[in-house]
C-alpha beads as a LAMMPS data file, in Angstrom:
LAMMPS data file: protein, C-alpha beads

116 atoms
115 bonds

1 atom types
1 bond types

-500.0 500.0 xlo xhi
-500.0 500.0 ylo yhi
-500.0 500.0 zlo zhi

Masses

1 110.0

Atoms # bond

1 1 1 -233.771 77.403 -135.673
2 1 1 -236.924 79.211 -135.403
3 1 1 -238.584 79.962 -132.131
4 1 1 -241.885 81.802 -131.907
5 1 1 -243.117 83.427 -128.517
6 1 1 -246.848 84.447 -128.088
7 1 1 -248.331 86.905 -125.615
8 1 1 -251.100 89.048 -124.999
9 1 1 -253.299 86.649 -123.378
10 1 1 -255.370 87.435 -120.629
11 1 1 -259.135 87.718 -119.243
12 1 1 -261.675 89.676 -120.687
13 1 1 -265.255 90.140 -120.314
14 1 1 -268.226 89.442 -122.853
15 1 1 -267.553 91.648 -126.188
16 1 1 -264.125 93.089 -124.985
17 1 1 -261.150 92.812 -126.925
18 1 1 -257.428 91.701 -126.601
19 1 1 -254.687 91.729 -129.374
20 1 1 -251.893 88.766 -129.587
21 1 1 -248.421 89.128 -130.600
22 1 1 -246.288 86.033 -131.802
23 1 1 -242.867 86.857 -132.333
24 1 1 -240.664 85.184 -134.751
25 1 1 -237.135 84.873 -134.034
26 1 1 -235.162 83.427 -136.814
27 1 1 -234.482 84.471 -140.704
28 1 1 -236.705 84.879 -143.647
29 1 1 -239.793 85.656 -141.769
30 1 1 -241.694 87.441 -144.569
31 1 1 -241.378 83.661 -146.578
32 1 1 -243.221 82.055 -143.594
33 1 1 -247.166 81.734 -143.952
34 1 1 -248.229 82.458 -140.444
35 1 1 -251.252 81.527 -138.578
36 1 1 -253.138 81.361 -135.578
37 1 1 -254.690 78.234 -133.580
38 1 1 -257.023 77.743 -130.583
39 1 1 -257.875 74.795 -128.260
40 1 1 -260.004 74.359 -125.532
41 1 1 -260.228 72.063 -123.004
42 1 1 -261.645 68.592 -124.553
43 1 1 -261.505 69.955 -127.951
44 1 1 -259.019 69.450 -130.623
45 1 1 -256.874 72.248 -131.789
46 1 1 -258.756 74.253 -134.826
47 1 1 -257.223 76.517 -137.323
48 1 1 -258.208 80.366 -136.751
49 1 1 -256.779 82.691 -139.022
50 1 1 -253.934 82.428 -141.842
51 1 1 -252.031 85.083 -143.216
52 1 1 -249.455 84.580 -146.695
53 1 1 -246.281 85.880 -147.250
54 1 1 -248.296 87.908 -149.978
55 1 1 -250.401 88.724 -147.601
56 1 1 -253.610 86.917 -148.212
57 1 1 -256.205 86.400 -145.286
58 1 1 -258.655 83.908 -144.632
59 1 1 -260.836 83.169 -141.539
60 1 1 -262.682 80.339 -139.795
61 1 1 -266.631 81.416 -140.121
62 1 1 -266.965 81.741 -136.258
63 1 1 -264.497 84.840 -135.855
64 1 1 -265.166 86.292 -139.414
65 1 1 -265.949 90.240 -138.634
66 1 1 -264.702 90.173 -135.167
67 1 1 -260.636 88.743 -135.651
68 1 1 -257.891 90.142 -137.962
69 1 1 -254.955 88.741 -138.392
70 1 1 -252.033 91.016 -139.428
71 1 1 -247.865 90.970 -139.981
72 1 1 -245.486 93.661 -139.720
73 1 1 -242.530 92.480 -141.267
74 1 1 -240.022 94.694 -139.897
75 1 1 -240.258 93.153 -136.645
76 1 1 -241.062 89.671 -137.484
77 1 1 -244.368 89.848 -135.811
78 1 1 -247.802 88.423 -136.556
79 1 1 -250.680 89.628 -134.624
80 1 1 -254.312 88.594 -133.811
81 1 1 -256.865 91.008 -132.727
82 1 1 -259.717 89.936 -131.514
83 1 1 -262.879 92.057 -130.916
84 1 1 -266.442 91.027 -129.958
85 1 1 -265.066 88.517 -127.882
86 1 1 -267.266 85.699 -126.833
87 1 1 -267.155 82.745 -124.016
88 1 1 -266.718 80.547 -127.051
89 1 1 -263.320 81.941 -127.935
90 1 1 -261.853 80.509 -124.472
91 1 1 -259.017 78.755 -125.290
92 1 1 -254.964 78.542 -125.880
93 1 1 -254.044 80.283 -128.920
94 1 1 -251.508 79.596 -130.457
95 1 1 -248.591 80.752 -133.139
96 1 1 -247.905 78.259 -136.219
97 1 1 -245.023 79.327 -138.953
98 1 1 -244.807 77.056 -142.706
99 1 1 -242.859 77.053 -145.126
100 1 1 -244.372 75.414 -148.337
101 1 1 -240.931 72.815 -148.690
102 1 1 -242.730 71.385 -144.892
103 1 1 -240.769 73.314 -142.506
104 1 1 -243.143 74.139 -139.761
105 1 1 -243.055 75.562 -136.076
106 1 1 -244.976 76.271 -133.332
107 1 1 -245.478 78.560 -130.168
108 1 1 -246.088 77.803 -126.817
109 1 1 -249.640 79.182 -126.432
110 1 1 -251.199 81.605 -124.685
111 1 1 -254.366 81.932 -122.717
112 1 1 -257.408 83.891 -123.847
113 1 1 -260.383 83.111 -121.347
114 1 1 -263.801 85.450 -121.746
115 1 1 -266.193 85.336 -118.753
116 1 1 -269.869 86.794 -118.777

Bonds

1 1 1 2
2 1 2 3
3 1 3 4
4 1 4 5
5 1 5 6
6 1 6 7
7 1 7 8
8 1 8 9
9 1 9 10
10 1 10 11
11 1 11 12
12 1 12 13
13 1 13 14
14 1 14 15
15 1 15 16
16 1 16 17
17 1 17 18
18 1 18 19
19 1 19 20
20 1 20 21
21 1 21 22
22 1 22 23
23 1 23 24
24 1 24 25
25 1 25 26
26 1 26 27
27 1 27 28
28 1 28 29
29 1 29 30
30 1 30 31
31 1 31 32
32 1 32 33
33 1 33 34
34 1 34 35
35 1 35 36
36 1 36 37
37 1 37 38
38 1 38 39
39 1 39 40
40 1 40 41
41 1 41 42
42 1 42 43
43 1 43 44
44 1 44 45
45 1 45 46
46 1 46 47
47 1 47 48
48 1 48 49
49 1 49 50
50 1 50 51
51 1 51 52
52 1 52 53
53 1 53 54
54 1 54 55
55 1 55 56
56 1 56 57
57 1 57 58
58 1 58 59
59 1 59 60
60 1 60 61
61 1 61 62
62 1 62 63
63 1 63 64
64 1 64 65
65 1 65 66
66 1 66 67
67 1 67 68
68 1 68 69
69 1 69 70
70 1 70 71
71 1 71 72
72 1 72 73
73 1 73 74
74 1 74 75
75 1 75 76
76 1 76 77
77 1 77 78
78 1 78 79
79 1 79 80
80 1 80 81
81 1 81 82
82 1 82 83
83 1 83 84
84 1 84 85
85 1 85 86
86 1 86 87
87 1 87 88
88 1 88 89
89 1 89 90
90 1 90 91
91 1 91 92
92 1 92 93
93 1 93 94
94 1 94 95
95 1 95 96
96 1 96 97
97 1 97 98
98 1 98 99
99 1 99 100
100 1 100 101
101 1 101 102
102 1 102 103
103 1 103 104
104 1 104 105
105 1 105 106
106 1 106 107
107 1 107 108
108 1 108 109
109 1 109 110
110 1 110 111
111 1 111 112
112 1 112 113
113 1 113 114
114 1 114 115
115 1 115 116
């Protein structure tokens, strides 16, 4: 079973930064695409950054230049950092893990909230 536990949440101030950590427990991390989701309050949750097995990238165009999502292997760990922070990107982020056969989990969120 896979279980996936985010942190590095927190408040931050207009253009500061955080980094998030989702840690996979389980086997055959490096198969796993791994990405990250937000949600805010009334809104429905929206993909935010996906990263391959290979490696491959891609970004939703509101976070494109400020977030980058990387995976370090070795300790089953996908991270998020997130510069240039705005009061937009208030919201529960989250840790999703696929497999292309449909296996799929997810974390239990953690809170990002930028003030002015």
């Amino acid at each position: 079973q896979v279980r996936l536990v985010e942190s590095g949440g927190g408040s931050v101030q207009f253009g500061g930064s955080l980094r998030l950590s989702c840690v996979f427990s389980g086997y055959s991390f490096y198969l796993y695409t791994m990405e990250w989701y937000h949600q805010a309050p009334g809104n429905q949750r929206e993909l935010v950054a996906t990263i391959t097995s290979s490696g491959t990238t891609t970004y939703v165009d509101s976070v494109k230049g400020r977030f980058t999502i990387s995976r370090d292997n070795a300790k089953n760990t996908v991270y998020l950092q997130m510069n240039s922070l705005k009061a937009e990107d208030t919201a529960v982020y989250s840790c999703h893990a696929s497999l292309p056969l449909g296996h799929q989990y997810w974390g239990q969120g953690t809170q990002v909230t930028v003030s002015a």
